[in-house]
C-alpha positions as CSV (number, residue, x, y, z in Angstrom):
1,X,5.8,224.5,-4.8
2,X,5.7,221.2,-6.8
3,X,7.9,218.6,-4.5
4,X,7.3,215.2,-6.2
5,X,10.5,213.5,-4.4
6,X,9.8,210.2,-2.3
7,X,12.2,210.2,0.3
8,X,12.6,206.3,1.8
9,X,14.0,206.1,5.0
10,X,12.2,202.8,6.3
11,X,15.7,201.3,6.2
12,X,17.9,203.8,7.5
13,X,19.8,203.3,10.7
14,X,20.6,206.7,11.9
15,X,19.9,210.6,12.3
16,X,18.5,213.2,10.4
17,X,19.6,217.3,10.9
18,X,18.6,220.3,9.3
19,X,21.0,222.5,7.0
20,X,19.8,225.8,5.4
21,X,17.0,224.3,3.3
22,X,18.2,220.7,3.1
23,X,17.9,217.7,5.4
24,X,20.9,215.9,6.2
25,X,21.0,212.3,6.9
26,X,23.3,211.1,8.8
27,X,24.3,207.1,9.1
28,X,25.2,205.3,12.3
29,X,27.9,203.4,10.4
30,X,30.4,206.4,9.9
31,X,31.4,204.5,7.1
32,X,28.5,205.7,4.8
33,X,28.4,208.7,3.6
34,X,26.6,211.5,4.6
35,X,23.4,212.5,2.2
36,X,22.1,216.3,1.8
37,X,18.3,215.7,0.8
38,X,16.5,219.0,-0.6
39,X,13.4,220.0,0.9
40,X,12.4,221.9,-1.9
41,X,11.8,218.7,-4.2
42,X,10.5,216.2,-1.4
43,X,7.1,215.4,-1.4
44,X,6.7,212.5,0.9
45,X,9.4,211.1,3.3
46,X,9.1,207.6,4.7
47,X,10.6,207.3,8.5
48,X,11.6,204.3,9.8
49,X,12.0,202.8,13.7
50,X,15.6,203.5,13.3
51,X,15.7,207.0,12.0
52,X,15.8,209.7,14.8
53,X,14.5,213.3,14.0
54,X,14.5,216.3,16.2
55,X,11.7,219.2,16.4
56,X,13.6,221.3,14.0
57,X,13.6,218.8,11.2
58,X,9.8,218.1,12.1
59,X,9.4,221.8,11.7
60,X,11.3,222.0,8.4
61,X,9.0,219.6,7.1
62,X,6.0,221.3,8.0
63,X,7.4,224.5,6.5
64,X,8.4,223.2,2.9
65,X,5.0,221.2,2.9
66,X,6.6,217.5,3.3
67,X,4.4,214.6,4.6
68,X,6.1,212.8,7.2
69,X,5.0,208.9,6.9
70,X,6.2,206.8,10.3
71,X,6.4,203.0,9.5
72,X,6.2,200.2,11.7
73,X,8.6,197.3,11.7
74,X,6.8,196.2,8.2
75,X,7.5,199.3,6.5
76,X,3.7,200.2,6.4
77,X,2.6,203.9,7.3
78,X,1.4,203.6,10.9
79,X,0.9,207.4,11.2
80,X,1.4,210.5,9.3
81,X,2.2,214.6,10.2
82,X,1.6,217.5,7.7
83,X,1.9,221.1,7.9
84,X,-1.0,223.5,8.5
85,X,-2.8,224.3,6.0
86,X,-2.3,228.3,4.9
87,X,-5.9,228.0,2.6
88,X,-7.8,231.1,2.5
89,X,-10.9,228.8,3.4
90,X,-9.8,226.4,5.9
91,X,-12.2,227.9,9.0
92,X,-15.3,227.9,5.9
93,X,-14.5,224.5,4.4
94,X,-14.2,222.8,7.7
95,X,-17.6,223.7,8.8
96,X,-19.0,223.6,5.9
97,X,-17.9,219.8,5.9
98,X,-19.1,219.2,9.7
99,X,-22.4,220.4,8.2
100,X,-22.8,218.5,4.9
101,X,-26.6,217.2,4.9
102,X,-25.5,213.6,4.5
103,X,-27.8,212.8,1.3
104,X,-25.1,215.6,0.0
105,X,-22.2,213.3,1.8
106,X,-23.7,209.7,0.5
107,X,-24.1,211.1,-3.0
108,X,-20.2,212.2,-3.2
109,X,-19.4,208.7,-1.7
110,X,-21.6,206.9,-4.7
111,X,-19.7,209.2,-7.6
112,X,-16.4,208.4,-6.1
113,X,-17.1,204.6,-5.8
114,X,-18.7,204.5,-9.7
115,X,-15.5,206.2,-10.7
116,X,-13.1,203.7,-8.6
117,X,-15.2,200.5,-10.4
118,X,-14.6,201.9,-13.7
119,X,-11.2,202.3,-13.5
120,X,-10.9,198.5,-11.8
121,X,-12.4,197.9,-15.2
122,X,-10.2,199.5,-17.0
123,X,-6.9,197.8,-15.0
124,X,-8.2,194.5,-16.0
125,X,-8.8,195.8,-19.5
126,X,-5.3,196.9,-19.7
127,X,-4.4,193.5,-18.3
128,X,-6.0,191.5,-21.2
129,X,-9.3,190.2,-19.0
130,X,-11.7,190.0,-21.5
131,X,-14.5,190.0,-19.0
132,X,-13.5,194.0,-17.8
133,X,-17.0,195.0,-19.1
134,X,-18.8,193.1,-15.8
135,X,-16.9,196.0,-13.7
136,X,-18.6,198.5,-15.7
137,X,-21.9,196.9,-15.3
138,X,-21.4,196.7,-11.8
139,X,-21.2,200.6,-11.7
140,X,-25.2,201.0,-12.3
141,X,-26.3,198.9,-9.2
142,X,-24.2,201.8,-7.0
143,X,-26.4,204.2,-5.2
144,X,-26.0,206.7,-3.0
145,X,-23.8,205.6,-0.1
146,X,-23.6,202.2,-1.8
147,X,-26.0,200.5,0.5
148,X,-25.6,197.7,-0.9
149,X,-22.0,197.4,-1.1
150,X,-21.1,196.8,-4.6
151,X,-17.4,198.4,-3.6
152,X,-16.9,195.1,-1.4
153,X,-18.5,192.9,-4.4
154,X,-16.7,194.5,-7.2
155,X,-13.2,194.6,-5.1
156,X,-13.5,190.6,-4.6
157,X,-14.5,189.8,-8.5
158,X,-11.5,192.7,-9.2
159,X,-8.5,191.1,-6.8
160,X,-9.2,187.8,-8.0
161,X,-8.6,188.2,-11.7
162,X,-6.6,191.0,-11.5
163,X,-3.6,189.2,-9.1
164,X,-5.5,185.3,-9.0
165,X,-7.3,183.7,-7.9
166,X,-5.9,183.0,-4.4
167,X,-5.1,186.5,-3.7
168,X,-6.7,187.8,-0.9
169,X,-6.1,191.4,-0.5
170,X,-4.7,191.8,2.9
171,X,-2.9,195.8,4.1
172,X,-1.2,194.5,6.9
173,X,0.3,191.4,5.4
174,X,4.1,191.8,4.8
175,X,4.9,188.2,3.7
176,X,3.1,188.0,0.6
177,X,4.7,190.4,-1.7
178,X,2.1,191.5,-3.8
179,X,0.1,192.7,-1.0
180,X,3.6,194.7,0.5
181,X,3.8,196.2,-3.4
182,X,0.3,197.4,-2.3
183,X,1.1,198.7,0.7
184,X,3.7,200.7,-0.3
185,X,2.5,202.2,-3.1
186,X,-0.8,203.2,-1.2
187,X,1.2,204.6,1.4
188,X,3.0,206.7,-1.1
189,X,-0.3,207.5,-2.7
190,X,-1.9,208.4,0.6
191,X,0.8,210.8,1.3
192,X,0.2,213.0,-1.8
193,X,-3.5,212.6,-0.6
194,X,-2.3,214.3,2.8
195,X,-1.1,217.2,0.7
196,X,-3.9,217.4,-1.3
197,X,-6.4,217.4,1.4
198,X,-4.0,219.8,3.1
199,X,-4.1,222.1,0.1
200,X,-7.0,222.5,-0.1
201,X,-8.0,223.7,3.1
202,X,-10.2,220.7,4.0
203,X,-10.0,218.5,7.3
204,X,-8.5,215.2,6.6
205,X,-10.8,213.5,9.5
206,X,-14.0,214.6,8.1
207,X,-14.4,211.7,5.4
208,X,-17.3,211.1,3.2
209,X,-17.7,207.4,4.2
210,X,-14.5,206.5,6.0
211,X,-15.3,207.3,9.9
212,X,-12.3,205.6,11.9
213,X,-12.3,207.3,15.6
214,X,-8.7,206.8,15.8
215,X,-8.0,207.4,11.7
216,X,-7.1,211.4,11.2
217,X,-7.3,210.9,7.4
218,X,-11.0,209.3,7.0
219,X,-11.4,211.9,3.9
220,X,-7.8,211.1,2.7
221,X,-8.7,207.5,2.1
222,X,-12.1,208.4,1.0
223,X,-10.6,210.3,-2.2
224,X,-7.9,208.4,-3.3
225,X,-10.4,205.8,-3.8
226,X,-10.5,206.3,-7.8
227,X,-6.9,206.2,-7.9
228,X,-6.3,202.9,-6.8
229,X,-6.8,201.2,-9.8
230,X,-3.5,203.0,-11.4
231,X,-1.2,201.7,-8.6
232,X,-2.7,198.5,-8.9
233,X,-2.0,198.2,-12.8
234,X,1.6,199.0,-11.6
235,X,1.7,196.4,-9.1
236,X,0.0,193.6,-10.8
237,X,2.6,194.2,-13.6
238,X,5.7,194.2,-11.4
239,X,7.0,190.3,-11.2
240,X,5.9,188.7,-7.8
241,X,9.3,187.1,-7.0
242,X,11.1,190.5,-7.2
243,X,11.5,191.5,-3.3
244,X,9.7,195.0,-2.2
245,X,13.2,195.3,-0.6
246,X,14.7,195.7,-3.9
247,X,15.4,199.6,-4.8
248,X,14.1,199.1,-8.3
249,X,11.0,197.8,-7.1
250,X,10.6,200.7,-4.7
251,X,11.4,203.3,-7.6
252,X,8.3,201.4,-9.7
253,X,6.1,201.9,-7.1
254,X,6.9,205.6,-6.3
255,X,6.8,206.0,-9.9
256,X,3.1,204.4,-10.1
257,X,2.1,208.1,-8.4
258,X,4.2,209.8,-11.3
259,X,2.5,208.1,-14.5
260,X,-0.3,210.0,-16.3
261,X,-4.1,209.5,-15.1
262,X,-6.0,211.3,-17.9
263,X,-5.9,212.6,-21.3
264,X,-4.8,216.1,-20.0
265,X,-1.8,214.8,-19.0
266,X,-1.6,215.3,-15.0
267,X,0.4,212.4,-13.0
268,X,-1.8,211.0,-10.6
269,X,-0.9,212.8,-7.8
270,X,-1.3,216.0,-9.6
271,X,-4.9,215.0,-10.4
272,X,-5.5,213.8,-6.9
273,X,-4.5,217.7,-5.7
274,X,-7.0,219.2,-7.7
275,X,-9.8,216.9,-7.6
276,X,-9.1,217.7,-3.8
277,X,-9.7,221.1,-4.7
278,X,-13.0,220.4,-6.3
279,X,-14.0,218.6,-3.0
280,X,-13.5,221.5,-1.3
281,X,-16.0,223.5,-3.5
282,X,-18.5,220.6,-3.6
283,X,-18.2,220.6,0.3
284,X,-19.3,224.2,0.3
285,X,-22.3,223.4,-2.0
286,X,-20.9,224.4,-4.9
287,X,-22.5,222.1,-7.5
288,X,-24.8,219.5,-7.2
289,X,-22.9,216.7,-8.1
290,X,-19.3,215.8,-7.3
291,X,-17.4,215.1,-10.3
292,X,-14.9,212.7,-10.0
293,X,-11.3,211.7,-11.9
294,X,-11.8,208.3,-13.1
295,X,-8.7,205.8,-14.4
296,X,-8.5,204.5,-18.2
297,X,-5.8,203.3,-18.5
298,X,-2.1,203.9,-19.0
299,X,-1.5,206.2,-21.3
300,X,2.1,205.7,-21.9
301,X,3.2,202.0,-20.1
302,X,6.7,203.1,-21.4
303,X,7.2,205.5,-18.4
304,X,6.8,203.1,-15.7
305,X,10.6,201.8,-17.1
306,X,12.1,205.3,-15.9
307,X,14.2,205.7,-13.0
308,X,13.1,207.0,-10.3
309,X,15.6,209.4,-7.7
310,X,15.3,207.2,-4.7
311,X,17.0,207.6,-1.4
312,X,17.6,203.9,-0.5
């Protein structure tokens, strides 16, 4: 089932039923129209404070393998629900990832931060920064479990050239718009992380280096780490005094998820799903190194002018 829909629903001011296979959303005002939304195609839906669902649509979900994403009064994910995964592994993978060794755990951690610097380098070399290669050096001084923190150094060298340099890269602020471009598109990324980690029979709690008590997805966050750096390209290339309330805007950032990662050709959030995959066998000690998807570059900057199906 490939659902790659982003259904957005921050907005909306009304109720949400369940029709043979479809969701329909149904305005307060009766003088909008009524919209039929297939579940078949929907990845990712984003619920608003205003939008009322019942346990039947919540089940629905669940069963065509939709991440619900609930948003707080800023539009930023405040929680998230996802089917069960049906995996053939799931009991196996998650013990075997309560029982990682943790030089086994810190080593993942240091290939998937090398691979997240390198394609912050490769954003700002798409950007025109001529300086892009001190990124790349910065990827030799990572070790395992980045002791050190060379993430948090390369992230504040990154930020400031990549959106100036008083940009301070802030998730909960909803007033500067570059950081609400950010939030969004993460959100949308972390979704499709949801799934991934979902499909691939692995507990989305049981991170690598992220170990919130109150944060179910700690290895969600931890592996759309190298991914990043493609939304950002989108974002730092999307004018600053457009308004994240604008539909277009919205339909760029969803579409950030959409563009190609690699030379094979995968959108990112087909990459993310089976690099997920590839967790799951490193987390069962299959290989001794975790190989990780790394970020370019665009391939084709020409697709991030599509339109993008959007439910406003």
């Amino acid at each position: 089932m490939d659902n790659w829909r982003v259904i957005d629903l921050v907005g909306f001011h009304g109720s949400l039923q369940y029709r043979r296979g479809n969701v329909l959303a149904c305005p307060e005002d009766n003088t909008q129209p009524e919209r039929l939304l297939p579940l078949k195609d929907v990845g990712t839906i984003l619920i608003g404070l205003h939008c009322g669902l019942g346990p039947t649509v919540a089940q629905q979900l669940a069963h065509f393998d939709v991440v619900a994403l609930f948003c707080d009064w800023n539009g930023v994910p405040a929680s998230a629900a996802s089917g069960w995964s049906d995996h053939g592994r799931v009991g196996a993978r998650h013990r075997a990832q309560f029982e990682m060794s943790v030089p086994r755990r810190k080593n993942g951690w240091q290939q998937i931060i090398r691979a997240k610097i390198v394609g912050q380098a490769a954003t700002l070399r798409a950007l025109g920064d001529r300086d892009w290669r001190h990124l790349e050096e910065m990827t030799k001084l990572v070790r395992s479990g980045d002791p050190e923190n060379v993430e948090g150094r390369a992230a504040g060298y990154y930020w400031r050239r990549v959106l100036g340099p008083g940009f301070v890269r802030l998730p909960g602020d909803a007033e500067d718009e570059r950081n609400a471009f950010l939030n969004y598109a993460y959100a949308v990324l972390r979704g499709h992380g949801v799934r991934a980690v979902a499909g691939a029979g692995l507990s989305a709690s049981l991170g690598f280096f992220h170990r919130g008590r109150s944060n179910a997805f700690n290895l969600v966050d931890d592996l759309i780490e190298p991914f990043r750096p493609a939304v950002d390209f989108v974002v730092a290339t999307t004018p600053p005094t457009m308004s994240i309330n604008h539909p277009s805007v919205k339909q760029r950032l969803v579409l950030a998820s959409e563009q190609a990662f690699g030379s094979n050709g995968l959108a990112v959030r087909s990459a993310l799903a089976e690099f997920a995959q590839q967790v799951g066998r490193y987390v069962e000690g299959h290989g001794d190194r975790l190989v990780v998807p790394t970020w370019h570059g665009p391939i084709k900057t020409e697709d991030l002018l599509l339109e993008w199906d959007i439910a406003a």
